[in-house]
C-alpha positions in Angstrom: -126.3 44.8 64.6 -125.4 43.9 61.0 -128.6 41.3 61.2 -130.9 43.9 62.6 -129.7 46.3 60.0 -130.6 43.5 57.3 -133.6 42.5 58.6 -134.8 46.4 58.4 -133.6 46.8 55.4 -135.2 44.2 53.7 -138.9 45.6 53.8 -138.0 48.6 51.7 -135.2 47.2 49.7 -138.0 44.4 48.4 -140.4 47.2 48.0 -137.5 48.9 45.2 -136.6 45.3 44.1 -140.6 44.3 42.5 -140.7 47.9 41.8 -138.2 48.1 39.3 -139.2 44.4 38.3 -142.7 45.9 37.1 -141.8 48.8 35.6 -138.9 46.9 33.2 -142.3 44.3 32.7 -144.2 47.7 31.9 -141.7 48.6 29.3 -141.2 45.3 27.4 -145.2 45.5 27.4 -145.3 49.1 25.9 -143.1 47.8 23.4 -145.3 45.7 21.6 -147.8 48.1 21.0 -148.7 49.5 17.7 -151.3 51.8 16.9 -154.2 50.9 15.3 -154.9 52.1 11.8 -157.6 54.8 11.7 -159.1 57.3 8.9 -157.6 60.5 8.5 -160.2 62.7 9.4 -160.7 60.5 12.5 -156.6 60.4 13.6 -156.4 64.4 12.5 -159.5 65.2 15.1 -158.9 67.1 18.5 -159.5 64.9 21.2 -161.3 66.0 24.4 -159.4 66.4 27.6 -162.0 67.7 29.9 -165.3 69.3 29.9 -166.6 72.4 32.0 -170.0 71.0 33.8 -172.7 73.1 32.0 -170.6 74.8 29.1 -171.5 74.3 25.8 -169.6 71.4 25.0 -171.6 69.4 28.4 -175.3 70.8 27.2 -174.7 68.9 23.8 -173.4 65.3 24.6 -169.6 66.1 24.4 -167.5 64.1 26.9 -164.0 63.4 27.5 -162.5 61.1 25.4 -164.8 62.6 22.4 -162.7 63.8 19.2 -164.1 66.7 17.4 -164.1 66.4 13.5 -165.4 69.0 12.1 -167.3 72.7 13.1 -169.2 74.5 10.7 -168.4 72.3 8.0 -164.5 73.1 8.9 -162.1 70.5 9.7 -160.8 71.1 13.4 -156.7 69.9 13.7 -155.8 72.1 16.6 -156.6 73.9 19.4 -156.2 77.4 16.9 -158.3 75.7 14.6 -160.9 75.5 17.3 -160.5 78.7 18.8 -160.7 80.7 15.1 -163.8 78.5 14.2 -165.5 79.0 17.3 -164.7 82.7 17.2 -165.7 83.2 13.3 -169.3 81.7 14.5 -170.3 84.0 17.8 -173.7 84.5 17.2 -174.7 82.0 14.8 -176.0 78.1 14.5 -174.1 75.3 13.1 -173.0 71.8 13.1 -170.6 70.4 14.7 -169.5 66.9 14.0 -167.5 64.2 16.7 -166.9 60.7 17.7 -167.2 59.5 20.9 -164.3 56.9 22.8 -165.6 54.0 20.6 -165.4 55.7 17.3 -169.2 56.9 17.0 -169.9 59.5 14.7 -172.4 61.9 15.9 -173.3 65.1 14.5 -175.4 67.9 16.3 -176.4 71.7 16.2 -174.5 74.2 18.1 -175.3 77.7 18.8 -173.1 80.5 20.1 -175.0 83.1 22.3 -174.0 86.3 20.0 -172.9 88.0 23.8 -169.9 85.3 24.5 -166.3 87.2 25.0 -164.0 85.8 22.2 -161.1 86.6 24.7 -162.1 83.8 26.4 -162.7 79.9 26.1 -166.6 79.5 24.1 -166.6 75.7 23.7 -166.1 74.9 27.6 -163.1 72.2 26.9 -159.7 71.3 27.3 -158.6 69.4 24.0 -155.2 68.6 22.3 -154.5 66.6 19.1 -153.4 63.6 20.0 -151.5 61.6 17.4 -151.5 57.5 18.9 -147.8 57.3 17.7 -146.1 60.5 19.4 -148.4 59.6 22.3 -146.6 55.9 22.2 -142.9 57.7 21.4 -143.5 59.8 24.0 -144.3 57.4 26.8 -141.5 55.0 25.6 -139.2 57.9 26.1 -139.6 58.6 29.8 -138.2 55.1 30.7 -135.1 56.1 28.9 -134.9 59.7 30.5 -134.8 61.2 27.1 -138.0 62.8 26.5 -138.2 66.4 25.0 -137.7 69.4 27.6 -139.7 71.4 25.2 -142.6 68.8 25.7 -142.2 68.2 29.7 -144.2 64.8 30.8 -143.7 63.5 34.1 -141.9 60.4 34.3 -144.3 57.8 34.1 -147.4 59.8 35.3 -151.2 58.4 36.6 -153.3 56.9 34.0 -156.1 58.7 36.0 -154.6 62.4 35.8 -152.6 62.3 32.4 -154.7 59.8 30.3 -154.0 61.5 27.2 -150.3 60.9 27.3 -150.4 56.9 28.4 -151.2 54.5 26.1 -152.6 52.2 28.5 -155.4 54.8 30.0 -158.9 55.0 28.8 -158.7 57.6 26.6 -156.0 56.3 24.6 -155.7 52.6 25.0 -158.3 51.8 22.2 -156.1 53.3 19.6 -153.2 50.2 20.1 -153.3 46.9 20.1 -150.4 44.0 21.6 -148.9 41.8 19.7 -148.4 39.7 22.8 -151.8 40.6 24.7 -153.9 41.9 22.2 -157.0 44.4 23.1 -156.3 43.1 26.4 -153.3 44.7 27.4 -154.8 47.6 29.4 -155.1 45.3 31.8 -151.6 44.0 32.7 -150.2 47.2 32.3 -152.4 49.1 34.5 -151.4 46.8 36.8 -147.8 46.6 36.3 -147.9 50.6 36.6 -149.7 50.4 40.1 -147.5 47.7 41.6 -144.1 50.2 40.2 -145.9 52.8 41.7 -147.2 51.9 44.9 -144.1 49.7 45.7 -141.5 52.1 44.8 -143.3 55.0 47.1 -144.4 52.6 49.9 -140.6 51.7 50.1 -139.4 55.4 50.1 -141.8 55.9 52.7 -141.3 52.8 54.8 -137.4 53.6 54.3 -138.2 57.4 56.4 -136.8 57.9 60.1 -140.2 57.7 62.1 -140.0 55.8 64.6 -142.5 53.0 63.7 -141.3 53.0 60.2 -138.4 50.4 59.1 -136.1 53.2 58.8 -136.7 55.1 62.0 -135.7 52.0 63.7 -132.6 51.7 61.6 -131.5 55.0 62.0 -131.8 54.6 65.7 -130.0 51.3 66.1 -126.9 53.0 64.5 -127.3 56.0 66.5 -127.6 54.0 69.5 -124.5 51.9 68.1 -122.0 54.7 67.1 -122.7 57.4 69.6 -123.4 55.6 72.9 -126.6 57.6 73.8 -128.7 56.3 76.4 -131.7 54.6 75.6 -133.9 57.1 76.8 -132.5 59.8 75.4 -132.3 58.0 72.2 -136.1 57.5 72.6 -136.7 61.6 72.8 -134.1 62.2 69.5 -136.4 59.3 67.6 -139.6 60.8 68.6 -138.4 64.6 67.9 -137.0 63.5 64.7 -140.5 61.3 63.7 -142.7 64.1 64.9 -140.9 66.6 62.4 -140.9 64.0 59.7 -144.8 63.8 59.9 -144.9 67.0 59.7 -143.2 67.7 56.9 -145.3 64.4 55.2 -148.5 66.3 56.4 -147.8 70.3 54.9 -146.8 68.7 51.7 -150.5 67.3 51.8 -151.4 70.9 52.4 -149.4 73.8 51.2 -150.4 73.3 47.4 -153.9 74.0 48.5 -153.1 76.9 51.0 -155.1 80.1 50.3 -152.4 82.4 49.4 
């Protein structure tokens, strides 16, 4: 029994083992990051998050990534800066000045349709100032547990879905630079994040009690063990037990998109 349980235990306990390997490679990687120096007006700008297909913001080149300087000759530093800006200007035609992800100044003419509701967004984007140091701070923080409850960030969330708040993603990873890796860090630590991530959740789930699963075996070898039950009935507990564990794996899938 005690090499069966070993042998079981292995596949997830390896899983946790390079897991935690990466993500302590992830840190010492994050840590020799500094941000790269940058103008004021640039650093100060308010960075694009998203963009509404067909909005304002889309019909005149602004994408993701963008950083807004400047609307109607006013320097934009926040979202309320935006908002007051964009209000003050319902109706009328000026410039509006931003740089793409490389650090490309454009400048273009922009247009409010005098009918748009103030109460609600004009622009068609999602933006926050991002600052390159709080962004590193931040990140730094999570692996220590400490990060602001006032400023709730996931514990180490996907570069994909919260690219504004790692400074490995695409949004933010040209404002830093390695002292180990140089501009090339991105790389490695993309991929030090993916093997953390998919290791540690492949060995939770491999570590579940369904039946073909590492840890539905497990769980029924000490069953079987410690309470004596037959092998066939032990057979009908496992599958009852793996059946509602799919299902739970399943409407966790679902719920959050449930129409109600």
């Amino acid at each position: 029994m005690k090499e069966k349980s070993a042998v079981l235990t292995a596949g997830p306990l390896n899983n946790m083992i390079l897991a935690a390997v990466s993500m302590a490679l992830l840190f010492i990687l994050i840590s020799t990051l500094t941000p790269i120096p940058t103008q004021d007006t640039e650093k100060n700008g308010l960075q694009i998050i998203s963009v509404t297909d067909g909005s304002l913001a889309d019909n005149i080149g602004l994408t993701r990534g963008s950083s807004i300087l400047t609307i109607a000759q006013t320097e934009v530093r926040s979202q309320e800066d935006l908002s007051r800006v964009l209000r003050s200007n319902i109706g009328k035609q000026f410039q509006i000045v931003w740089t793409d992800r490389e650090g490309k100044p454009t400048t273009d003419t922009l247009s409010i349709p005098a009918d748009a509701d103030p109460t609600k967004p004009i622009l068609g984007i999602v933006a926050l100032p991002i600052d390159p140091n709080v962004t590193l701070e931040l990140y730094k923080s999570q692996f220590a547990f400490t990060f602001d409850i006032n400023r709730p960030v996931p514990m180490l969330p996907l570069p994909t879905l919260s690219g504004q708040f790692i400074p490995f993603s695409d949004t933010m990873a040209p404002k830093y630079n390695s002292s180990i890796f140089g501009p090339t860090f991105p790389i490695i630590a993309n991929t030090l994040f993916w093997l953390w991530f998919i290791n540690f959740n492949l060995g939770i789930f491999n570590a579940l009690p369904i039946a073909f699963l590492d840890g539905g075996q497990l769980y029924g070898s000490l069953i079987e063990s410690r309470s004596g039950i037959d092998k066939n009935r032990l057979k009908q507990i496992s599958s009852a037990v793996s059946i509602i564990m799919v299902i739970i794996i399943i409407m966790t899938f679902i719920l959050p998109y449930a129409p109600f």
